[in-house]
SERO-4910 file (N, C-alpha, C, O; in steps of 0.05 Angstrom, whole numbers):
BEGIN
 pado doro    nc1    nc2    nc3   cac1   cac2   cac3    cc1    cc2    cc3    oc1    oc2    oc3
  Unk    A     17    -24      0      0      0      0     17     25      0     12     45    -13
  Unk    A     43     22     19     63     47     15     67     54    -15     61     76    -26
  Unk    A     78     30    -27     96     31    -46     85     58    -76    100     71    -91
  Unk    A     56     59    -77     46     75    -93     52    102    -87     62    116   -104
  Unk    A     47    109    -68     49    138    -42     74    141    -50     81    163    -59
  Unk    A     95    117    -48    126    135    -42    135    144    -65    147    164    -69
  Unk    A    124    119    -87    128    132   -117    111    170   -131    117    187   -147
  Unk    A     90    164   -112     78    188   -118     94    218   -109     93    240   -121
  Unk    A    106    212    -88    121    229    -69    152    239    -79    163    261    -76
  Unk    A    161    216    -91    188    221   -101    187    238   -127    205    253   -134
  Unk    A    162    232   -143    149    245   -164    147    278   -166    149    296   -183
  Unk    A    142    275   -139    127    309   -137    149    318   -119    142    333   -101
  Unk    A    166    315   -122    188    317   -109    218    337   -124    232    356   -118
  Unk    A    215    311   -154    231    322   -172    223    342   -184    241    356   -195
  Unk    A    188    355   -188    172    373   -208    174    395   -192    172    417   -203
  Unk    A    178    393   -164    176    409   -147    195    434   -136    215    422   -129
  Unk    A    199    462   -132    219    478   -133    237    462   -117    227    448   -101
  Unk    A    272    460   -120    285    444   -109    299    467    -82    319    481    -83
  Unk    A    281    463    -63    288    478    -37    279    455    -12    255    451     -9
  Unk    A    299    441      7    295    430     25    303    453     47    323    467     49
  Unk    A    275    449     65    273    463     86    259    451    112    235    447    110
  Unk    A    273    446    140    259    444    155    232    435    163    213    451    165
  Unk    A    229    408    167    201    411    179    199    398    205    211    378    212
  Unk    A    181    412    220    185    409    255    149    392    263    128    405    264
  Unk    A    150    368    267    129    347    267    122    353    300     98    353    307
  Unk    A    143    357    318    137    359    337    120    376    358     97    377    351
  Unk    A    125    391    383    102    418    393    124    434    385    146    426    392
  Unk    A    123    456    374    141    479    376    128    495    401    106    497    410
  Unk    A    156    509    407    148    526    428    140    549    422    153    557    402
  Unk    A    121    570    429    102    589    427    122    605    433    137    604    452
  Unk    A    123    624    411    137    654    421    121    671    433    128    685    452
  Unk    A     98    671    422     80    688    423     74    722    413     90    739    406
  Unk    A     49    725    415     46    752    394     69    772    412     73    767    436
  Unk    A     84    796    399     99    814    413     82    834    408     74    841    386
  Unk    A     75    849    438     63    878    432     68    894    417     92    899    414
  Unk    A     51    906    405     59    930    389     71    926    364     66    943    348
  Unk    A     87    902    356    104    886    337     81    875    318     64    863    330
  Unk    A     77    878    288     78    855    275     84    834    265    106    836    255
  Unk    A     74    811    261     86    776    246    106    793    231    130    786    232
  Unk    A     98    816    214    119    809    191    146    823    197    166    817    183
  Unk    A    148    849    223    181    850    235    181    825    247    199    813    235
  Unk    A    170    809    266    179    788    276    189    767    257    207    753    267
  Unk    A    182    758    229    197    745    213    221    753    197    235    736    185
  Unk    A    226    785    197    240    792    191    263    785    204    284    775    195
  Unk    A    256    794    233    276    797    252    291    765    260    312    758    270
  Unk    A    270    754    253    274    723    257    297    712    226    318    701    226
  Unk    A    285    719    212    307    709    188    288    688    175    299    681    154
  Unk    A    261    673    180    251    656    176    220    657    185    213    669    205
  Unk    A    202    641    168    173    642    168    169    606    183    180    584    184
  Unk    A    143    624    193    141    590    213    111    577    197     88    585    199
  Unk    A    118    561    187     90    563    174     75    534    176     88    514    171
  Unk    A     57    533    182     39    508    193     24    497    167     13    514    153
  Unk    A     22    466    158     18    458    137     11    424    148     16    412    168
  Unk    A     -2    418    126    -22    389    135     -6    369    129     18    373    135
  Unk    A    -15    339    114     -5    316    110    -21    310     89    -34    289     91
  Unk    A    -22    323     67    -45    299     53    -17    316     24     -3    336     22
  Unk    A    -23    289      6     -5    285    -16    -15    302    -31    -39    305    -32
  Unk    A      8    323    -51     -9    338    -69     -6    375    -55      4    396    -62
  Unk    A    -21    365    -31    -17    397    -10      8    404     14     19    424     23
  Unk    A      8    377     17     35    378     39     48    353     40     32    335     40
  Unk    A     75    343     41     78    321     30    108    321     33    118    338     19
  Unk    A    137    297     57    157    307     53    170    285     34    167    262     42
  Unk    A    184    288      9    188    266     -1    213    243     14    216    243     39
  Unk    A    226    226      0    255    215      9    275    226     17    284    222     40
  Unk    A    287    248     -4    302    263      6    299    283     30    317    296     41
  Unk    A    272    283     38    266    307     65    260    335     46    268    357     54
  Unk    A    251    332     30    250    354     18    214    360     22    197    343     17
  Unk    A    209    393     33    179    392     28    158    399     -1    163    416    -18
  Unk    A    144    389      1    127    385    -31    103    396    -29     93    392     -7
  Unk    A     87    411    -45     55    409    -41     51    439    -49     69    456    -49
  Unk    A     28    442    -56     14    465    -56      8    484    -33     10    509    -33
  Unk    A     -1    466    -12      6    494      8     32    491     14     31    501     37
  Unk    A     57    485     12     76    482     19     86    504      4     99    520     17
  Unk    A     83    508    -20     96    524    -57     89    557    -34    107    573    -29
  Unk    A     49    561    -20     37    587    -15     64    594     10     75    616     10
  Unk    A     71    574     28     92    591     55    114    588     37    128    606     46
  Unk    A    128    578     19    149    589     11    143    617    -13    156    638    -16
  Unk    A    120    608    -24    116    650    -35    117    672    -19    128    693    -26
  Unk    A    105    669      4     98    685     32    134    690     42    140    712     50
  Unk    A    150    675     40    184    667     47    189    686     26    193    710     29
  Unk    A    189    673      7    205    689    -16    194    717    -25    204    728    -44
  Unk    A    175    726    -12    159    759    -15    173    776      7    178    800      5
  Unk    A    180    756     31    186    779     53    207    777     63    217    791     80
  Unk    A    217    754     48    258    747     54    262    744     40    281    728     43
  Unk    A    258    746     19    277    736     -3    285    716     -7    303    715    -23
  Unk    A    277    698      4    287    668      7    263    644     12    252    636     33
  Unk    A    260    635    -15    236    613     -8    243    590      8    224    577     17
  Unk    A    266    583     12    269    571     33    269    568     60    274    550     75
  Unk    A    261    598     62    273    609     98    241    597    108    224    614    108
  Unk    A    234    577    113    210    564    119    212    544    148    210    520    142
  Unk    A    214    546    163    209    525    186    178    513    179    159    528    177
  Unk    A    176    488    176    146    475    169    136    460    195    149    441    204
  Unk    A    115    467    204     98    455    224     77    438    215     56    449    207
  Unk    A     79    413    215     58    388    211     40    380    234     35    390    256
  Unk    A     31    360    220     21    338    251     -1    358    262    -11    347    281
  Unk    A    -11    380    257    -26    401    276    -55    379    284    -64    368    264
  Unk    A    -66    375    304    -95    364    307   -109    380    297   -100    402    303
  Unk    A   -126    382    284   -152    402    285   -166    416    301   -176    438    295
  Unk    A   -168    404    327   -174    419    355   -156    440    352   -167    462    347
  Unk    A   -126    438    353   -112    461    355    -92    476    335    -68    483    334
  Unk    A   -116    476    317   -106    496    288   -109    518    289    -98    531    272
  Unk    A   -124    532    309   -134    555    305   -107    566    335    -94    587    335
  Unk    A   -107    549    353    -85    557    374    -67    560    366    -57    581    375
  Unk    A    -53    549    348    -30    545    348    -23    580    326      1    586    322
  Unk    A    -35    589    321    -35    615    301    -36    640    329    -20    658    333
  Unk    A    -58    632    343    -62    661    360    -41    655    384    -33    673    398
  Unk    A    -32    620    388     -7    633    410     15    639    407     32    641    424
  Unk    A     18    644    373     42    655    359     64    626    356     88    630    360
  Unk    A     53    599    349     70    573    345     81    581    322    105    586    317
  Unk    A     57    581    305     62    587    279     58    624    264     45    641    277
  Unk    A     67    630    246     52    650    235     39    662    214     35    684    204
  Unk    A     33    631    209      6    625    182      1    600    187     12    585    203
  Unk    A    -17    598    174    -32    567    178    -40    565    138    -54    580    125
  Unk    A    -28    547    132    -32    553    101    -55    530     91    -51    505     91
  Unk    A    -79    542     84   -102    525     69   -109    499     83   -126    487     70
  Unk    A   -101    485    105   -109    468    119   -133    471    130   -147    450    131
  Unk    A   -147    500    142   -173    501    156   -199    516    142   -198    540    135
  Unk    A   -215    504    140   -244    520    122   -251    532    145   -253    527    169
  Unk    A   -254    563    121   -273    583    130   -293    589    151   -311    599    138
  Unk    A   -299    589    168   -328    582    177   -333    609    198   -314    623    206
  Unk    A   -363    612    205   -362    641    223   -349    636    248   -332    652    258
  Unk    A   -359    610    262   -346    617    287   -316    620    289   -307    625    312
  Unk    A   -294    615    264   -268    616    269   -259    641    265   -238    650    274
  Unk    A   -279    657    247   -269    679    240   -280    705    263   -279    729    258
  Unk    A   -291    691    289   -296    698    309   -279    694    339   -288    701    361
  Unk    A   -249    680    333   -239    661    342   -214    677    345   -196    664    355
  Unk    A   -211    692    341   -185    704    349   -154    708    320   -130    711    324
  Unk    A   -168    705    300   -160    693    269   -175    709    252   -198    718    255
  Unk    A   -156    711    233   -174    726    194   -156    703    177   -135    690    181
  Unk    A   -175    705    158   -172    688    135   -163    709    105   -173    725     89
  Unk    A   -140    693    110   -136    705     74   -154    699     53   -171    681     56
  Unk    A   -152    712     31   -173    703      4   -166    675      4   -144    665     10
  Unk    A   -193    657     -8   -197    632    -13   -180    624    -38   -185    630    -62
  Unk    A   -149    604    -25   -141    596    -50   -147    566    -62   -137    556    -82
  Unk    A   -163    557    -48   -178    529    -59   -206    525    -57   -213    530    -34
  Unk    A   -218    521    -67   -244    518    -62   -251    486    -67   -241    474    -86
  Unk    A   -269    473    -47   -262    445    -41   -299    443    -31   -316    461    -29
  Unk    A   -300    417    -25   -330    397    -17   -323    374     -7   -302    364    -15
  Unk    A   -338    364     11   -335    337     26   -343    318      3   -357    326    -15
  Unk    A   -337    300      3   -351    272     -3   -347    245     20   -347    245     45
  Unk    A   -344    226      4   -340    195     23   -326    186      6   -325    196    -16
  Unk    A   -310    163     14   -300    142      1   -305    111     15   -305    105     39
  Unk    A   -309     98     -4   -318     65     -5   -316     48    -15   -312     53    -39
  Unk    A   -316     20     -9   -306     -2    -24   -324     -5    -47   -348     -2    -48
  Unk    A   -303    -16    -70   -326    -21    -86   -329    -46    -81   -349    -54    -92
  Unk    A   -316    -66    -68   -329    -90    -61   -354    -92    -34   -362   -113    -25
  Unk    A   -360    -74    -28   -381    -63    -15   -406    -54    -28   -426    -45    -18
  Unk    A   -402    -58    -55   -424    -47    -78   -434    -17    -80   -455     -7    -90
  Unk    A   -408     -5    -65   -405     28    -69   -406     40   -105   -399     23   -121
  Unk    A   -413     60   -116   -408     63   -139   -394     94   -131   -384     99   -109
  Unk    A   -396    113   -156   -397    134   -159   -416    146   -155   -414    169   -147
  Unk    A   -441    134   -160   -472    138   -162   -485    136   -135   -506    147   -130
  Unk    A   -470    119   -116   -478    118    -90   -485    141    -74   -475    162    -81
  Unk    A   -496    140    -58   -514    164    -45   -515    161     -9   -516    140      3
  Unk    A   -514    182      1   -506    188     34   -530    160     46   -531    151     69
  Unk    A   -547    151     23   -569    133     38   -553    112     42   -552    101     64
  Unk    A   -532     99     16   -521     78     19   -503     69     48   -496     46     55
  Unk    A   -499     93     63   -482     85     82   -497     80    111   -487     80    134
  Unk    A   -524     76    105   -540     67    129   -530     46    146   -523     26    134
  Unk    A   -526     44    179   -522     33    185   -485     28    184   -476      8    195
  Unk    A   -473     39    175   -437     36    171   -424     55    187   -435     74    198
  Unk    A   -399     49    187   -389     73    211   -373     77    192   -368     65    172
  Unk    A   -361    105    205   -348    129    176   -314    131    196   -315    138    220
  Unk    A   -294    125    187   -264    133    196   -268    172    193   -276    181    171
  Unk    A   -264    186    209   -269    212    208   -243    226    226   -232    213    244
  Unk    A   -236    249    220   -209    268    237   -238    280    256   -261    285    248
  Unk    A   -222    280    293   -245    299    299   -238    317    303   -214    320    299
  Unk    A   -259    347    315   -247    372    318   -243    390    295   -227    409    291
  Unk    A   -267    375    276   -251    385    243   -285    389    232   -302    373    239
  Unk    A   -289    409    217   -324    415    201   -321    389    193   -341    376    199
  Unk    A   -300    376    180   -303    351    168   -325    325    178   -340    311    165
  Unk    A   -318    326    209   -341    311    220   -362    328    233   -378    314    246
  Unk    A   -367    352    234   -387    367    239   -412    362    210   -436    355    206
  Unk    A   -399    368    200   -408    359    157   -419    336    159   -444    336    160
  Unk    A   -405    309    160   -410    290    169   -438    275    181   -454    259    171
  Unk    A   -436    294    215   -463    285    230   -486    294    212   -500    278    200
  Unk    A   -489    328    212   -506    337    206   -516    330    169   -539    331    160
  Unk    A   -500    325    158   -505    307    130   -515    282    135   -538    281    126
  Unk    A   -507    257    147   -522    237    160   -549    246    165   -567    240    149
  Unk    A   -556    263    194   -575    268    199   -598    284    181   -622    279    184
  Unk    A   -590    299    166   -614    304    150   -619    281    131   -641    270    131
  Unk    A   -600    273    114   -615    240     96   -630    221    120   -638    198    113
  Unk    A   -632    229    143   -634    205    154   -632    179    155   -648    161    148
  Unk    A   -606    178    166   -573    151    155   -577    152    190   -590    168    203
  Unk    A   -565    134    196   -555    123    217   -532    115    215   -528    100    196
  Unk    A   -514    118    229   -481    117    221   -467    117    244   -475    135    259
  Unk    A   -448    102    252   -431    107    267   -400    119    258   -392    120    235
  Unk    A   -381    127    286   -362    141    267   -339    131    284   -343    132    309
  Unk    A   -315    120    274   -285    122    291   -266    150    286   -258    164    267
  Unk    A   -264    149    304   -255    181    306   -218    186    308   -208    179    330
  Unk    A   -206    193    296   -182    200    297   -175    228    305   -192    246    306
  Unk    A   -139    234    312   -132    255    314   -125    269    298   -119    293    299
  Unk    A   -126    253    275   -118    273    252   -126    253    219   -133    229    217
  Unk    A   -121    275    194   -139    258    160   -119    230    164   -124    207    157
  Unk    A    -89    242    180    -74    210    165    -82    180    180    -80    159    168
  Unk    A    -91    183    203    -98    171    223   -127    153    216   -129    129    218
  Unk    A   -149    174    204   -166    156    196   -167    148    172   -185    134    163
  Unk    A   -142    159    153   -149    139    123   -130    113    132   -138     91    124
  Unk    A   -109    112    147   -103     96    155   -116     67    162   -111     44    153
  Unk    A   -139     78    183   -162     59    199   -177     53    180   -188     31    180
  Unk    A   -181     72    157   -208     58    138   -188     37    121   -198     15    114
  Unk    A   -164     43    114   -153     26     92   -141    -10    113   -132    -30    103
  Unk    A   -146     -5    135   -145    -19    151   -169    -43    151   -164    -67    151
  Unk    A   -195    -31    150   -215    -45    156   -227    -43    172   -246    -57    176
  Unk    A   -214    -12    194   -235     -5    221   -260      5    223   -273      6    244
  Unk    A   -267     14    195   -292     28    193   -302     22    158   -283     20    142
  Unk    A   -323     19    149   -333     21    124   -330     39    103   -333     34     79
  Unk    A   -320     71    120   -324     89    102   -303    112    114   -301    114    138
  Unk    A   -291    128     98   -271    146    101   -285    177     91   -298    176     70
  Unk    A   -281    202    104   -295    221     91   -277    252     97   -264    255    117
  Unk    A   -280    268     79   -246    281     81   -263    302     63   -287    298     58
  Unk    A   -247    330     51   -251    348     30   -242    323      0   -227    304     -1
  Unk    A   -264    335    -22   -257    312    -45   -236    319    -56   -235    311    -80
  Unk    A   -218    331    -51   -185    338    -60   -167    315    -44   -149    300    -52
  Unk    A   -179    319    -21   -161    292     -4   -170    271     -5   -154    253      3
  Unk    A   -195    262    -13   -194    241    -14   -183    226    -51   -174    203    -54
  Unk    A   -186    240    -68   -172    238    -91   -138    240    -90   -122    232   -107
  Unk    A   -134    249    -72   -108    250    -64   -102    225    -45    -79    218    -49
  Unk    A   -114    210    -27   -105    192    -13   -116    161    -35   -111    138    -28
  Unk    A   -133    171    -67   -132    148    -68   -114    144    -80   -101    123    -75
  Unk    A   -106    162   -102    -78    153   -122    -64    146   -106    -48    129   -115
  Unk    A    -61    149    -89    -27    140    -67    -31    110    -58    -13     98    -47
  Unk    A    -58     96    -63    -63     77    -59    -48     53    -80    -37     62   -100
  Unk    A    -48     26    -76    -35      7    -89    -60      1   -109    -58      4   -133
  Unk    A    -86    -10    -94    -99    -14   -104   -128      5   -107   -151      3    -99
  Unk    A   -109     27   -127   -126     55   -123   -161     41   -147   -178     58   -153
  Unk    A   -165     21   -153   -192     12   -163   -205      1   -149   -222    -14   -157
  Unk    A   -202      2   -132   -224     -9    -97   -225      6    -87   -225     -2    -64
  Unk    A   -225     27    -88   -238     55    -73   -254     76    -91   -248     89   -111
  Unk    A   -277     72    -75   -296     86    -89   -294    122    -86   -281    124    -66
  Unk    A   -299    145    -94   -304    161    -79   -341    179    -89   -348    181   -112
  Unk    A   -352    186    -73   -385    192    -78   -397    213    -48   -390    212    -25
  Unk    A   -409    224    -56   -430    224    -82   -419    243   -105   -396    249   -110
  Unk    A   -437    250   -116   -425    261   -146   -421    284   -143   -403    296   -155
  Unk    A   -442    297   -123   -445    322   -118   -430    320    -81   -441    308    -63
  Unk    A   -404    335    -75   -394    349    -50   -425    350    -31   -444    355    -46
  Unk    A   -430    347    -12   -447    357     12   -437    380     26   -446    383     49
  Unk    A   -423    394     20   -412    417     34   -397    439     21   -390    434     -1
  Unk    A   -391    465     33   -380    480     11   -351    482     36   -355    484     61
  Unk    A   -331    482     26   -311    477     37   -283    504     34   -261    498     26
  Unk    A   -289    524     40   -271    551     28   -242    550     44   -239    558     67
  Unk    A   -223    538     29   -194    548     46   -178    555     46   -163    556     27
  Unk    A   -175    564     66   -149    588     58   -126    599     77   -124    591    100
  Unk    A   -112    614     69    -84    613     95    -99    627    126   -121    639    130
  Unk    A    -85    623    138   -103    644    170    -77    652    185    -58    638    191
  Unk    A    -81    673    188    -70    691    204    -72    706    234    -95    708    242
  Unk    A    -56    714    249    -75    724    274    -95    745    272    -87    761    254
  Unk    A   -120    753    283   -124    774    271   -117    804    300   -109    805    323
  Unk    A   -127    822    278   -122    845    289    -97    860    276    -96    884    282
  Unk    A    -75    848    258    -48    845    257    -52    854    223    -46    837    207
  Unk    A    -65    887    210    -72    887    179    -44    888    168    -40    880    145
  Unk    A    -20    898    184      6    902    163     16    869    157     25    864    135
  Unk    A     13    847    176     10    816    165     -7    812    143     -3    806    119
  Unk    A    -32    817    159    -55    807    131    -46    817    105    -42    800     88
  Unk    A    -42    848     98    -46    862     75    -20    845     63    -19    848     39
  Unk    A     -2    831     69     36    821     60      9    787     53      6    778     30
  Unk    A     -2    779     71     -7    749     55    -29    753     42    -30    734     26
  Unk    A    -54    772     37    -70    774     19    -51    784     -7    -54    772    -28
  Unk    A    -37    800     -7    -27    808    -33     -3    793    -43     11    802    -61
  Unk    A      2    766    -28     13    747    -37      3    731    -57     15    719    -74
  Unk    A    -24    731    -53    -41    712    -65    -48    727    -88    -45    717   -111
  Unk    A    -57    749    -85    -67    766   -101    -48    768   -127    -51    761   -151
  Unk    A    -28    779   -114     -9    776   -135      3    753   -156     11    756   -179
  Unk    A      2    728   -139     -4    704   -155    -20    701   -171    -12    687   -189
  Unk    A    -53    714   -173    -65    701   -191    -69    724   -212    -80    720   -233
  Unk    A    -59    746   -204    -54    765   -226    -34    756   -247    -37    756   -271
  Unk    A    -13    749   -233     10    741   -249      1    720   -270     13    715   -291
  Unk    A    -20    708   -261    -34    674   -280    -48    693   -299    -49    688   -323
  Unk    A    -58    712   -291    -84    732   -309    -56    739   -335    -63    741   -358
  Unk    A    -35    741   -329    -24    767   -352      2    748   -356     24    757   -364
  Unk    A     -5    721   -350     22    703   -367     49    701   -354     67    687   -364
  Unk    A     52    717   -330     75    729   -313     88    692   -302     71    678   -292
  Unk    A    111    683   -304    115    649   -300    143    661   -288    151    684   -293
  Unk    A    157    642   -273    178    639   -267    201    642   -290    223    653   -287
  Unk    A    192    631   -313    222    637   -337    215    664   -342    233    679   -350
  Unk    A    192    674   -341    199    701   -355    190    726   -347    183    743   -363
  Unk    A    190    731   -314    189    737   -297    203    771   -297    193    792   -291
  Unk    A    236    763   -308    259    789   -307    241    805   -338    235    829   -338
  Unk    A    237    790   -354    229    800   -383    201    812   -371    205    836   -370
  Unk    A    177    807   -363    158    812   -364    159    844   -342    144    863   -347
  Unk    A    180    845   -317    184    858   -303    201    890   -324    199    913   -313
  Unk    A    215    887   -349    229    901   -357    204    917   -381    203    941   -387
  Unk    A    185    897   -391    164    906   -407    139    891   -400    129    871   -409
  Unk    A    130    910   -375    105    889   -367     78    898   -380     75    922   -386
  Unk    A     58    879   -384     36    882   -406      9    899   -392    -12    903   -403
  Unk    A     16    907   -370      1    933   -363     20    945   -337     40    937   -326
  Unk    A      4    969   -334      9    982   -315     14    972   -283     31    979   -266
  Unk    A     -7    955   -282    -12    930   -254      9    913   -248     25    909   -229
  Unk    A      5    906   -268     27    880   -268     58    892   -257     71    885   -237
  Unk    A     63    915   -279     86    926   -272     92    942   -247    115    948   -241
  Unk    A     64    949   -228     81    960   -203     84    931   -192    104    929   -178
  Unk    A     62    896   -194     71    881   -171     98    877   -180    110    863   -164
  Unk    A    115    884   -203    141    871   -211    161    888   -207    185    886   -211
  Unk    A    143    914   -193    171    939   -165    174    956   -192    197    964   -191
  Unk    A    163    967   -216    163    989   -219    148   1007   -218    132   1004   -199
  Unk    A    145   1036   -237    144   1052   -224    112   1058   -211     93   1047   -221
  Unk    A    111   1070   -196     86   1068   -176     83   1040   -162     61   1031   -167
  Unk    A     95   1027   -149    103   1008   -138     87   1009   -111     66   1023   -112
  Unk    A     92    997    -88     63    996    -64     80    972    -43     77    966    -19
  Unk    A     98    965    -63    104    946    -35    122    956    -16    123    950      8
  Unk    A    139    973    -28    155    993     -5    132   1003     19    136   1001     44
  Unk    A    109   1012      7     96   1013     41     82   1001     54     71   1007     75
  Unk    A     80    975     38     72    951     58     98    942     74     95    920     85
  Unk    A    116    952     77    144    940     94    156    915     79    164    895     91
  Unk    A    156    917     55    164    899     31    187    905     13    185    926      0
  Unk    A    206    890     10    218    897    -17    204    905    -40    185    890    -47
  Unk    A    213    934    -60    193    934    -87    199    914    -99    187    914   -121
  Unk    A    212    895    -95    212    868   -117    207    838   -107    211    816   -116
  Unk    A    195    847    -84    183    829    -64    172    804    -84    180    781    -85
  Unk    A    152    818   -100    129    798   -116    150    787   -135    155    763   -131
  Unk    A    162    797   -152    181    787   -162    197    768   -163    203    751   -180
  Unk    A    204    773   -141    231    754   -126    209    725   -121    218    702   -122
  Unk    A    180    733   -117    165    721   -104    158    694   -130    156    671   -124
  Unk    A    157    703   -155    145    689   -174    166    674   -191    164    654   -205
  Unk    A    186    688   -185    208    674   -204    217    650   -179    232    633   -188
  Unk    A    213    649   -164    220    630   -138    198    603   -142    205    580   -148
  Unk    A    174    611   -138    157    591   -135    132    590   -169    117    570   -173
  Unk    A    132    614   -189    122    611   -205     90    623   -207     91    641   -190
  Unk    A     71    624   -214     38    636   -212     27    616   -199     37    593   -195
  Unk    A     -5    630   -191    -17    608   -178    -20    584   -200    -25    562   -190
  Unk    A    -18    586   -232    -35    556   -245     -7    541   -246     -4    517   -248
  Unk    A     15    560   -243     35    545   -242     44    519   -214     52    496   -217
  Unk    A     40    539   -186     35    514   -164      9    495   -166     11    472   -157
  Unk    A    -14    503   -177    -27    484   -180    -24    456   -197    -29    434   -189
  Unk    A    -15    463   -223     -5    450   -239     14    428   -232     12    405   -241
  Unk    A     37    440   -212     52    426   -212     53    405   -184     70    388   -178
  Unk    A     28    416   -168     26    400   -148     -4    377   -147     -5    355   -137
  Unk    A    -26    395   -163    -48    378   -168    -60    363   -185    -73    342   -184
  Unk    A    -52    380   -204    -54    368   -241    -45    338   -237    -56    322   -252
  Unk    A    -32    331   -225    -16    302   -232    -43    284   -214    -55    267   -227
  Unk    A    -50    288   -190    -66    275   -181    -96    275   -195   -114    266   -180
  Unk    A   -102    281   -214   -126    280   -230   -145    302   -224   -169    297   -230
  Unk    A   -138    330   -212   -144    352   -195   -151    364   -224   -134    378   -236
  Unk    A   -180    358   -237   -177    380   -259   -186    404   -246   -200    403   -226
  Unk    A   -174    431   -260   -176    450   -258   -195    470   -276   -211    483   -264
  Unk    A   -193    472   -302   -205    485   -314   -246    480   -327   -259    461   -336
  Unk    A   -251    508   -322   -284    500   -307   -290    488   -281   -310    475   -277
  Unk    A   -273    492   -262   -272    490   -239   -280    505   -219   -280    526   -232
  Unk    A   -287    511   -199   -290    544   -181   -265    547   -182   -259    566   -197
  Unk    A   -237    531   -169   -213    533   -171   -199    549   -196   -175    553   -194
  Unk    A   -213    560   -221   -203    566   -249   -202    594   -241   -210    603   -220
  Unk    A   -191    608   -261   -183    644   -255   -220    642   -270   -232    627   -285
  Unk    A   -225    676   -248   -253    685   -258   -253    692   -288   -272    686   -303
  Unk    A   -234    705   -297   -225    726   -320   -240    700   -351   -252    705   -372
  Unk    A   -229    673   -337   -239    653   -366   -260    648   -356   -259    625   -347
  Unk    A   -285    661   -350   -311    659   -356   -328    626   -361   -346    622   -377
  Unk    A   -317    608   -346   -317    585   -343   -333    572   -313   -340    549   -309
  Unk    A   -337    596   -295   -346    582   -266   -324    586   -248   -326    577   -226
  Unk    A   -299    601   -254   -286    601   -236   -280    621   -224   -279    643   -233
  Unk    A   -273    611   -189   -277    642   -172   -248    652   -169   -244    677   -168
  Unk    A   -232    638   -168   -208    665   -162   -210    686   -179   -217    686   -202
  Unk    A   -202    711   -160   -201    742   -172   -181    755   -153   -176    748   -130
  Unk    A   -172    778   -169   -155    785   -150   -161    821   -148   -161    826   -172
  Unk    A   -164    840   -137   -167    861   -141   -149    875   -154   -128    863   -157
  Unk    A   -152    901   -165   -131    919   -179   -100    922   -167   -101    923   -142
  Unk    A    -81    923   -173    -52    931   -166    -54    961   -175    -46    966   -198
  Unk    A    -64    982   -159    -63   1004   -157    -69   1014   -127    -69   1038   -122
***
């Protein structure tokens, strides 16, 4: 069952920017917020970004060599390479439970939490802001097909089955209250974390495994015998928005990781790529483009930024279709006509980024 996963890993490994950096599985110790101070002198001052990131293949992922992989992995090294210059200056925090995703940001462990936690009011009530949505995602299930699961299968089929579930997570909040309205009866084994219960379901501890449908398309390719796993229903039961989180209260942080992103998917809008990054920066194809690339009328000098912040930022890690591409495209993650697609192709898709003025 490894053997697919490791091949998948070593895969996305080689496609992947070649920067090994740090990753800390264990409790890090809390610095905590400094009065009066922003995240982004404190990373300055630090020399390095602490950045908290999941386990699922595709989004976070360390290969053989120890090298880190993934799509949110690519967003804290853009966030690195915008405000140090260095996409590697990344200490990576794993392993987080879901109970304490949201702690680990406001007691200053970390100082981002990258696309691991959906949206929801009470978090954004919680002591935390959420950057713009850079994935847009839905629950499903996954099931045997020797259980006579299909694609076509429906929340009724799992009457009576118990579900492998992470707790402390909407994931099994989604879960109950989806059960309960089809009126399913279900039981659930509960883990501390996604790796824990795909583990138990691929085990045989429970009937059914249920995750965002990015992860679970992601935990099946990694599978050996990725044609015995079903995943359904056809349609997500949930709307799933995620995105990096920050402490809140803290806008000179926020405004450095919203216009991280921003600037990413601008750069996808106007062709802006890692090879041609210096060229596009010397004759850029509007006005926008050319202050995020530090000329003239530029903006990142008073966000406490290098003017070539974004720059430095894209030729490092590349546009957003470019991290997507190179981290999800392979797992069967289509993109285009997606919500995930830039709005601009008039296809259904929501990323947008506001004006660079």
């Amino acid at each position: 069952m490894r053997n697919r996963l490791f091949l998948l890993l070593v895969v996305m490994g080689l496609v992947a920017a070649a920067c090994t950096t740090a990753t800390d599985t264990t409790t890090t110790e809390a610095t905590g917020p400094v009065a009066g101070q922003s995240v982004l002198d404190q990373v300055m001052d630090r020399g390095s970004l602490n950045c908290g990131v999941g386990s699922v293949p595709g989004f976070s992922a360390v290969t053989a060599d120890g090298t880190d992989v993934g799509f949110d992995v690519d967003f804290c090294r853009a966030v690195a390479a915008a405000v140090l210059g260095d996409a590697g200056a990344v200490v990576f925090r794993t392993g987080i439970p879901g109970t304490e995703r949201i702690e680990v940001v406001t007691s200053g462990a970390v100082d981002l939490l990258s696309r691991t936690t959906t949206q929801t009011m009470g978090r954004m009530n919680s002591g935390v802001e959420y950057a713009p949505v850079v994935f847009y995602d839905g629950q499903k299930m996954m099931g045997r097909a020797s259980d006579g699961i299909t694609p076509d299968s429906t929340l009724a089929d799992m009457d009576g089955g118990t579900v492998c579930v992470a707790t402390g997570t909407t994931t099994e909040l989604n879960l109950l209250e989806a059960a309960n309205g089809a009126g399913v009866t279900i039981g659930t084994v509960t883990t501390e974390n996604r790796d824990q219960a795909i583990e138990q379901f691929t085990a045989g501890a429970c009937d059914f495994f249920t995750s965002d449908a990015s992860a679970n398309a992601s935990f099946k390719a990694a599978l050996d015998t990725e044609d015995d796993w079903v995943i359904f229903p056809g349609s997500a039961f949930s709307k799933e928005p995620l995105a990096p989180v920050y402490i809140a209260g803290d806008r000179t942080w926020g405004n450095v990781i919203d216009w991280v992103i921003y600037a990413l998917i601008i750069f996808e809008e106007a062709g802006v790529t890692a090879a041609n990054a210096d060229q596009m920066a010397a004759a850029p194809p509007t006005p926008g483009v050319g202050r995020l690339l530090g000329g003239e009328g530029e903006i990142q000098t008073a966000m406490g930024l290098p003017a070539d912040a974004f720059l430095t930022m894209v030729k490092a890690v590349g546009n957003y279709g470019e991290i997507y591409d190179r981290n999800l495209t392979p797992l069967g993650l289509s993109r285009p006509g997606s919500s995930n697609d830039l709005w601009v192709n008039g296809a259904g898709g929501l990323l947008y980024a506001p004006p660079a003025r």
